[in-house]
Backbone as CSV, one residue per row, in Angstrom:
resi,resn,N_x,N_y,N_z,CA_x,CA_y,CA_z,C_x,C_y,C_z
1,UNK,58.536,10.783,6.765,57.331,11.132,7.503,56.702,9.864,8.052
2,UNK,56.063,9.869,9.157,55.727,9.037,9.715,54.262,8.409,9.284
3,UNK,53.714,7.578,8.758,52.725,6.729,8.838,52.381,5.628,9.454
4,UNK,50.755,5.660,9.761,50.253,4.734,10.586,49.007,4.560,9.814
5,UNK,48.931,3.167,9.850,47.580,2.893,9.064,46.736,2.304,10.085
6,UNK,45.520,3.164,9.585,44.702,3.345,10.533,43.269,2.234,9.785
7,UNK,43.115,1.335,10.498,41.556,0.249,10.528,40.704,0.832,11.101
8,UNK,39.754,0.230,10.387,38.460,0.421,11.125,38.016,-0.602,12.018
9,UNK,37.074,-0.859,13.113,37.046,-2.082,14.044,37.117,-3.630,13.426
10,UNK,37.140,-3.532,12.208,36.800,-4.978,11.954,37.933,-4.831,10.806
11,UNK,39.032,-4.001,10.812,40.170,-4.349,10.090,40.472,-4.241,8.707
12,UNK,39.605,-3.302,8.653,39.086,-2.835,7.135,39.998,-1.400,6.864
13,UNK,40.912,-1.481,6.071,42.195,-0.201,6.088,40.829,1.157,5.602
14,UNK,41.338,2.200,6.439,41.090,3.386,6.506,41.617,4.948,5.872
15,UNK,43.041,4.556,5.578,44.105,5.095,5.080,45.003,5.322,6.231
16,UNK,45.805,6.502,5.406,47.162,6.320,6.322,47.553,7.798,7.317
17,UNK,47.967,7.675,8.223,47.148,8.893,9.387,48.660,9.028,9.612
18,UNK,49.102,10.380,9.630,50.213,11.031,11.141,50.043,11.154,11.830
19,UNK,51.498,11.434,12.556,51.390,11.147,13.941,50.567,12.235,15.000
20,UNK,49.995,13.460,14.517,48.987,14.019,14.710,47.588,13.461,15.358
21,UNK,47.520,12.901,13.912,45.888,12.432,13.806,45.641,10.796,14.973
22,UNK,46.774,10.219,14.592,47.276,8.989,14.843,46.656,9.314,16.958
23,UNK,47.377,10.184,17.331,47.376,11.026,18.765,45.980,11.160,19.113
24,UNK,45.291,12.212,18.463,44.368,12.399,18.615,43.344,11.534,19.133
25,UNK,43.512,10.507,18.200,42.591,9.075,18.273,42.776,8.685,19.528
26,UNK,43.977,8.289,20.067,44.400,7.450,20.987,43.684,8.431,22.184
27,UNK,43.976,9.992,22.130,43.595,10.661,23.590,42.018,10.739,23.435
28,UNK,41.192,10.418,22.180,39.864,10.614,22.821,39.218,8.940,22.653
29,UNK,40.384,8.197,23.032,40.035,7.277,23.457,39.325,5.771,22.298
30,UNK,39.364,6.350,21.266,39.036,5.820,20.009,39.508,4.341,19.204
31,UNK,40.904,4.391,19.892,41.851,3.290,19.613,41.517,1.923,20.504
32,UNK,40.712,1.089,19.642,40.118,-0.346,20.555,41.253,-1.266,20.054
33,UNK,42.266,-1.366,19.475,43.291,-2.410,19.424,44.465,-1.674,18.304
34,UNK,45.446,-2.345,18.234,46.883,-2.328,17.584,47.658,-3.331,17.515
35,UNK,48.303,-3.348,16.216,49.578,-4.124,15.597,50.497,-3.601,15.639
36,UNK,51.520,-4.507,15.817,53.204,-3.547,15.870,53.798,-3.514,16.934
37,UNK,55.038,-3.441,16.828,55.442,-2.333,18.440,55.276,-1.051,18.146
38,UNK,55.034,-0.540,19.472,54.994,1.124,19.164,56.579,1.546,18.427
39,UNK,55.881,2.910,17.449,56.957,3.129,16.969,57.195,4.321,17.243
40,UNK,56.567,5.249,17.926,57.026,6.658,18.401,56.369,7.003,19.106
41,UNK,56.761,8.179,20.401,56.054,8.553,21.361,55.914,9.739,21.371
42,UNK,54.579,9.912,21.702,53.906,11.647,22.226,54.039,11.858,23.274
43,UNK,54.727,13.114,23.092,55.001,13.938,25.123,53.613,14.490,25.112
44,UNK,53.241,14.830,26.296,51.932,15.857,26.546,52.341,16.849,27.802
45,UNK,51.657,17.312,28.570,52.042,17.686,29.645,52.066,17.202,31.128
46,UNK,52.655,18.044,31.743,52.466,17.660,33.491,51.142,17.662,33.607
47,UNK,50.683,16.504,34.623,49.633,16.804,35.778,49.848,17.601,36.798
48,UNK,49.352,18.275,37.318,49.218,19.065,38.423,49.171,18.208,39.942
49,UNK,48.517,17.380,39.292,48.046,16.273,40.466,49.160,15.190,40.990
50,UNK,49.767,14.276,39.506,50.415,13.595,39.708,52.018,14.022,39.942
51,UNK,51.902,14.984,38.864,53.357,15.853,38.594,54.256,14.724,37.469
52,UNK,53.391,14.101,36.880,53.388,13.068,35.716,53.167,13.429,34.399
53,UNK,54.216,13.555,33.433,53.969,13.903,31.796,53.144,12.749,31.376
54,UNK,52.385,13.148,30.587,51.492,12.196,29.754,52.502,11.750,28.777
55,UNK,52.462,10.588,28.511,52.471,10.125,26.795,51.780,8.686,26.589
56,UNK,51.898,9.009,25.276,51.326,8.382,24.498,51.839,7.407,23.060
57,UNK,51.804,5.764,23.510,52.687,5.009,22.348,51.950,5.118,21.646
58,UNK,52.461,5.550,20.101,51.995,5.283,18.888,52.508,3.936,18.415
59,UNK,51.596,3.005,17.754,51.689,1.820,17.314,51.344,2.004,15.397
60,UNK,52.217,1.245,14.849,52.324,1.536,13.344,50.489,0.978,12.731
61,UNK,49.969,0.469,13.506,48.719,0.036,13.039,47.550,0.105,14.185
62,UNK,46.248,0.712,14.237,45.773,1.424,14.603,44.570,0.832,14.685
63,UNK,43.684,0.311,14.787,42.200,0.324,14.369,41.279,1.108,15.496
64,UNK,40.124,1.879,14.768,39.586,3.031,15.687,38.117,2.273,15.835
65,UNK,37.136,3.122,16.788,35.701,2.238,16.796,35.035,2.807,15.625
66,UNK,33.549,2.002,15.337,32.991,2.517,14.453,33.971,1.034,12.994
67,UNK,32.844,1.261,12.084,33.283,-0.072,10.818,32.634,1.002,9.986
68,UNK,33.500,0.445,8.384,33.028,0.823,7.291,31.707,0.298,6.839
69,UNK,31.006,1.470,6.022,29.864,0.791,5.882,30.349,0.332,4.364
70,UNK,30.877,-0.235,3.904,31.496,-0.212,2.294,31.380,-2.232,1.873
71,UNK,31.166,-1.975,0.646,31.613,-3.904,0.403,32.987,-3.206,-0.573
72,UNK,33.657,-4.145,0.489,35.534,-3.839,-0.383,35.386,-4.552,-1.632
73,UNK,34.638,-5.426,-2.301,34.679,-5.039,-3.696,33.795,-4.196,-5.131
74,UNK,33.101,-3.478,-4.170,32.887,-1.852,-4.452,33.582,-0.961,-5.068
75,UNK,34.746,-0.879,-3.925,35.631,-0.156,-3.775,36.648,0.149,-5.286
76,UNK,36.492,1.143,-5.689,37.521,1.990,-6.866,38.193,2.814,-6.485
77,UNK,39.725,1.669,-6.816,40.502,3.480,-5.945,40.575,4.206,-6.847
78,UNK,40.855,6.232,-6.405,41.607,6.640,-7.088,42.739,6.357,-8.253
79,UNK,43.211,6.843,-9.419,43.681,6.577,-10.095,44.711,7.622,-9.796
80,UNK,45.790,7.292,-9.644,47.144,8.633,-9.702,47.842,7.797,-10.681
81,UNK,49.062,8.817,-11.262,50.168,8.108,-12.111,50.860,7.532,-11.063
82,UNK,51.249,7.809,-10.009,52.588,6.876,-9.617,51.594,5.677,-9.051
83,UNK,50.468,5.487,-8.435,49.866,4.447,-8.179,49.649,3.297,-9.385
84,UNK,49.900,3.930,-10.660,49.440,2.957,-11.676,50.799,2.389,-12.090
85,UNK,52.151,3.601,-11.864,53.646,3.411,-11.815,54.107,1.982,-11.284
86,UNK,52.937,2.117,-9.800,53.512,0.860,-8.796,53.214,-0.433,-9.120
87,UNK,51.226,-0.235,-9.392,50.957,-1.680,-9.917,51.240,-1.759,-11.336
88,UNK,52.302,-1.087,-12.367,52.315,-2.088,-13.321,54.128,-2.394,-12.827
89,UNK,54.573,-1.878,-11.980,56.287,-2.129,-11.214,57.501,-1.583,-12.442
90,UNK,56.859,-0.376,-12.849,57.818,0.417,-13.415,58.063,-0.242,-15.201
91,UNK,57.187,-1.053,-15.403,57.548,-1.962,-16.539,56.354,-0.987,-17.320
92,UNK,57.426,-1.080,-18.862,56.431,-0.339,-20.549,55.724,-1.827,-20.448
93,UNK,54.264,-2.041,-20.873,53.470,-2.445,-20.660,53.231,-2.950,-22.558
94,UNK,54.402,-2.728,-23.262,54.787,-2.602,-24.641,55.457,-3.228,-24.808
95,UNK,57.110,-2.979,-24.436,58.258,-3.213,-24.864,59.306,-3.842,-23.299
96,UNK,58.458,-3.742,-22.473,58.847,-4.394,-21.254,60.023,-3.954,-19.961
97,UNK,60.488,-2.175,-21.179,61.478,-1.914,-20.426,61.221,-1.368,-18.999
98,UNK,62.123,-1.427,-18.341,61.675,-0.542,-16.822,62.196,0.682,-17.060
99,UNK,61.142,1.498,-16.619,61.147,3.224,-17.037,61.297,3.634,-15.657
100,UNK,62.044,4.520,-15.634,61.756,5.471,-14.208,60.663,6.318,-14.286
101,UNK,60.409,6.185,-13.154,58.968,7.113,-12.784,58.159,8.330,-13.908
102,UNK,59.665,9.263,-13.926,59.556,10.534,-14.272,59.600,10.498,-15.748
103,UNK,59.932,9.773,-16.390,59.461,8.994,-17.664,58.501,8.681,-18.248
104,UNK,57.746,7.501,-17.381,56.620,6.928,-17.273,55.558,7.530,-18.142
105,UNK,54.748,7.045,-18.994,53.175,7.864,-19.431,52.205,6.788,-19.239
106,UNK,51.165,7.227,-18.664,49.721,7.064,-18.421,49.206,6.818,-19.765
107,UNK,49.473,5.505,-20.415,49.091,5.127,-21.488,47.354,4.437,-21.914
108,UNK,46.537,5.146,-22.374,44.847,4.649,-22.292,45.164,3.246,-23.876
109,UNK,44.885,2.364,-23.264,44.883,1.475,-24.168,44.326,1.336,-25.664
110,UNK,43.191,1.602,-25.308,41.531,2.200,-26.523,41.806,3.730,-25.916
111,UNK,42.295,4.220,-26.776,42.555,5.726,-26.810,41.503,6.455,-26.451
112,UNK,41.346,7.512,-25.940,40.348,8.146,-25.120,39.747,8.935,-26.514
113,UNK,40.143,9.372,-27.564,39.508,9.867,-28.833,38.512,8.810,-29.338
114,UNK,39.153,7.416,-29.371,38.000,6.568,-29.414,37.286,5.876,-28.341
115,UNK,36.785,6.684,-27.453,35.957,6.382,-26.472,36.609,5.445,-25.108
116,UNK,38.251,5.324,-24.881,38.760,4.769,-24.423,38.571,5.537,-22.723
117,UNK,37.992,4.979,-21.707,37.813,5.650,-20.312,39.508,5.650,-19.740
118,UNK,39.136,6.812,-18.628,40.263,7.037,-17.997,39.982,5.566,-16.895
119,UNK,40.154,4.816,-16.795,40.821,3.110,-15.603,41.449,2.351,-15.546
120,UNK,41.535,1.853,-14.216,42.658,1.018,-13.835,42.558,-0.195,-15.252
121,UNK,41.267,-0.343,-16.007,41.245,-0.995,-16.530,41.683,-0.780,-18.287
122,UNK,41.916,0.549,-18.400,42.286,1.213,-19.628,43.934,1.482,-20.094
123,UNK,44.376,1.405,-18.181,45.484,2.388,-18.469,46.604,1.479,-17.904
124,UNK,47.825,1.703,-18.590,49.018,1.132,-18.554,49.900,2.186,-18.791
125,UNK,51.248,1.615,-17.556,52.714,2.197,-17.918,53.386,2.376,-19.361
126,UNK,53.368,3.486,-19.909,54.723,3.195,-21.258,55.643,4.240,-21.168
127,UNK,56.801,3.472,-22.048,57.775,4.727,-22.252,57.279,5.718,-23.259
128,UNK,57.914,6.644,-23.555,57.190,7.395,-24.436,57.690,6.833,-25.984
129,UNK,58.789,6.408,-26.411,58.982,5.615,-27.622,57.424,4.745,-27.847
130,UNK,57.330,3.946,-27.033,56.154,2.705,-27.461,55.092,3.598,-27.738
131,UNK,54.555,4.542,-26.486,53.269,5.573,-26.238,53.181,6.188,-27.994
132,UNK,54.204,6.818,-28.574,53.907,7.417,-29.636,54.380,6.956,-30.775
133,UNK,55.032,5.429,-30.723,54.693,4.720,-32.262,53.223,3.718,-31.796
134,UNK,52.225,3.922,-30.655,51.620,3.036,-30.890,50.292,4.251,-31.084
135,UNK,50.402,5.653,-30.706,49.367,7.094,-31.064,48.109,6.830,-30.907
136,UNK,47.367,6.984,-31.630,46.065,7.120,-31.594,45.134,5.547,-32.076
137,UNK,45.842,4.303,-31.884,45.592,3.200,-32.131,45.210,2.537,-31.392
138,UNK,44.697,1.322,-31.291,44.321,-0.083,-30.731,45.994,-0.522,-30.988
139,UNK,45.994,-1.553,-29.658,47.225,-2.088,-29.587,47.481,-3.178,-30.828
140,UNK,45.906,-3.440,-30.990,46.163,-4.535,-32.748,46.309,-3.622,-33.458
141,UNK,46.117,-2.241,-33.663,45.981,-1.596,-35.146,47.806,-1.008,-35.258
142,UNK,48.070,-0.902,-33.895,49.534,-0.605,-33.931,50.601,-1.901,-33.935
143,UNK,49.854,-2.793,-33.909,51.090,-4.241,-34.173,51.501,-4.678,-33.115
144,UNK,51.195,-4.030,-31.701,51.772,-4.275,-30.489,50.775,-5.092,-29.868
145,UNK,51.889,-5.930,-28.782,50.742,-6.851,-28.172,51.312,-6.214,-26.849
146,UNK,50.248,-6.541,-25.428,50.150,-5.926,-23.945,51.151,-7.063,-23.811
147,UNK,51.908,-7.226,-22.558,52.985,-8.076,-22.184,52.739,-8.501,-20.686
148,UNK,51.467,-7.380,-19.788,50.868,-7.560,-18.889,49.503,-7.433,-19.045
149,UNK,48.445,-7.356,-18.301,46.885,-7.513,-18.172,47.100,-6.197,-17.282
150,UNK,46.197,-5.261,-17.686,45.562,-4.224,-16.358,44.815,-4.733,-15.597
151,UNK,44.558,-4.401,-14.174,43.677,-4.774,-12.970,43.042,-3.859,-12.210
152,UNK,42.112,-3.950,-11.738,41.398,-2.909,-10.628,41.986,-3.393,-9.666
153,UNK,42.976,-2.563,-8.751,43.737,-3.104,-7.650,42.512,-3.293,-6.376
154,UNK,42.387,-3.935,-5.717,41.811,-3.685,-4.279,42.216,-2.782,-3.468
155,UNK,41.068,-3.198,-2.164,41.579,-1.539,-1.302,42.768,-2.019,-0.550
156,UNK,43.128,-3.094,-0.276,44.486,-3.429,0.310,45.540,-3.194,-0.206
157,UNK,45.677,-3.850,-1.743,46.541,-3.200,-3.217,46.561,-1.673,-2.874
158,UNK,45.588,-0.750,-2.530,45.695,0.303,-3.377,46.324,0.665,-2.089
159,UNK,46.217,0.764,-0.286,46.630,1.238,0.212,48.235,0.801,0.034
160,UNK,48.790,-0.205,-0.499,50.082,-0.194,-0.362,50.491,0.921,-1.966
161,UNK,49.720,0.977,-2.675,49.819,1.888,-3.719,50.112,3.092,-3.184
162,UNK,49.250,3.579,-2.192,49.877,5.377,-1.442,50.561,5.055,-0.974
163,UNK,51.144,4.292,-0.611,52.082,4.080,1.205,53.821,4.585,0.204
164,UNK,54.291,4.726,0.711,55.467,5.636,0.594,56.355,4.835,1.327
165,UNK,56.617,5.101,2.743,57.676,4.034,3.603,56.943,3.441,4.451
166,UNK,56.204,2.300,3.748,55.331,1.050,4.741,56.527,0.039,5.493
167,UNK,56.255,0.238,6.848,56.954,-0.198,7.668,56.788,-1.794,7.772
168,UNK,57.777,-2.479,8.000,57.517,-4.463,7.615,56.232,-4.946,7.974
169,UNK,55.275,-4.402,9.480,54.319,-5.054,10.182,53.288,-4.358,9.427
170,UNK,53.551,-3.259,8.711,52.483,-2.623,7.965,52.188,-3.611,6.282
171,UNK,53.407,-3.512,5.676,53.243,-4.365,4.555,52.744,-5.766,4.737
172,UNK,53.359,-6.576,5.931,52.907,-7.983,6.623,51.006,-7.873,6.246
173,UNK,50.804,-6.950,7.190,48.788,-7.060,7.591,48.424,-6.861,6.292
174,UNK,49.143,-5.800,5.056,48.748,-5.470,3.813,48.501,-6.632,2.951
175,UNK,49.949,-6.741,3.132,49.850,-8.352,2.029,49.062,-9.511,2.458
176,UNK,49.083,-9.859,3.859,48.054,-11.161,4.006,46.588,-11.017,3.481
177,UNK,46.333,-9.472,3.374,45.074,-9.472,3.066,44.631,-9.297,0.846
178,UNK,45.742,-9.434,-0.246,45.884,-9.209,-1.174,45.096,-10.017,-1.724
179,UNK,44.957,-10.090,-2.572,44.385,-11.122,-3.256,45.328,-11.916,-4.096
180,UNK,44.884,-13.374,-4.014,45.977,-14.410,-4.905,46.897,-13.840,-6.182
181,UNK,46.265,-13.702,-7.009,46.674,-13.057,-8.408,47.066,-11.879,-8.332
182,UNK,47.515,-11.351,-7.269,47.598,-9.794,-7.027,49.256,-9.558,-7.927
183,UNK,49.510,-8.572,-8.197,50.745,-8.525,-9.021,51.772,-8.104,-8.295
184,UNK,51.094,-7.546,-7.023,52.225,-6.940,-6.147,52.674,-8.103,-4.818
185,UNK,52.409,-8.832,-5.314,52.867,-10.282,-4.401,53.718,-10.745,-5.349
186,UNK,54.502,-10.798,-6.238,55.592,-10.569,-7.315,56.894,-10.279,-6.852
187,UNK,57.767,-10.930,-7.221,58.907,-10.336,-6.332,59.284,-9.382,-7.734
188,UNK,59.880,-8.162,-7.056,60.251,-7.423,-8.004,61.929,-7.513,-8.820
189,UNK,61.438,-7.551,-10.346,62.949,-7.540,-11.126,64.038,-6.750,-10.376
């Protein structure tokens, strides 16, 4: 499926738009700049006048008028499992193994029985071996030590967190904007 990430005027990611929405923008005129080469085109119809089909290049990066009113470090993304899958890069957060996805558990560090919150800052990848010899414990009361740090990803982090098939010029604008310590600037095992 096609994605286009869509900015706001001052380059502030918006999320990620089809080629629908992506259209739309462009015909009511909304689209004040773009990155990329275009990567797909919209037919429209004949003019009457010209006897000319419309189209329309879609460009993989988008920015529309109008700015966020937001301070990006505000910003809390959503929490999904495969987003937390991505930023910890498939690694037990325990025992270090790489788990496939469908494996994976949404492990609360300070257990949610003892007041442990559902966040980016609570929660880590495990397999389920580590998840249930380490149960209803503190990672000291279970003998285990973390092997990574949890993070509140940013909104740049997090949009490459949804992105699915981020196209090179899309990941490029993503990553320049990461932050130093970011984990997903890591080359992956």
């Amino acid at each position: 499926m096609l994605s286009i990430l869509k900015l706001d005027a001052g380059g502030i990611p918006q999320g990620w738009v089809n080629a629908e929405e992506s259209t739309k923008q462009y015909a009511d005129n909304n689209v004040l700049w773009t990155l990329g080469d275009p990567i797909f085109q919209m037919r429209g119809g004949i003019s009457r006048f010209t006897g000319m089909q419309s189209l329309i290049e879609l460009h993989s990066i988008i920015a529309v008028k109008g700015s966020a009113k937001i301070n990006l470090f505000d910003v809390v993304p959503v929490i999904t499992k495969h987003k937390l899958y991505k930023r910890d890069k498939g690694l037990c957060a325990y025992c270090g193994v790489l788990i496939h996805e469908n494996q994976a558990e949404a492990e609360h560090i300070i257990p949610n029985s003892r007041g442990g919150k559902y966040s980016w800052m609570n929660l880590v990848i495990a397999c389920r071996p580590c998840n249930q010899r380490k149960g209803n414990q503190t990672p000291e009361q279970a003998g285990m030590k973390l092997l990574y740090t949890p993070y509140l990803p940013s909104l740049y982090e997090d949009m490459i967190l949804k992105g699915r098939n981020i196209l090179a010029d899309q990941m490029d604008f993503l990553s320049a904007n990461l932050p130093k310590n970011s984990r997903l600037l890591e080359s992956s095992s």
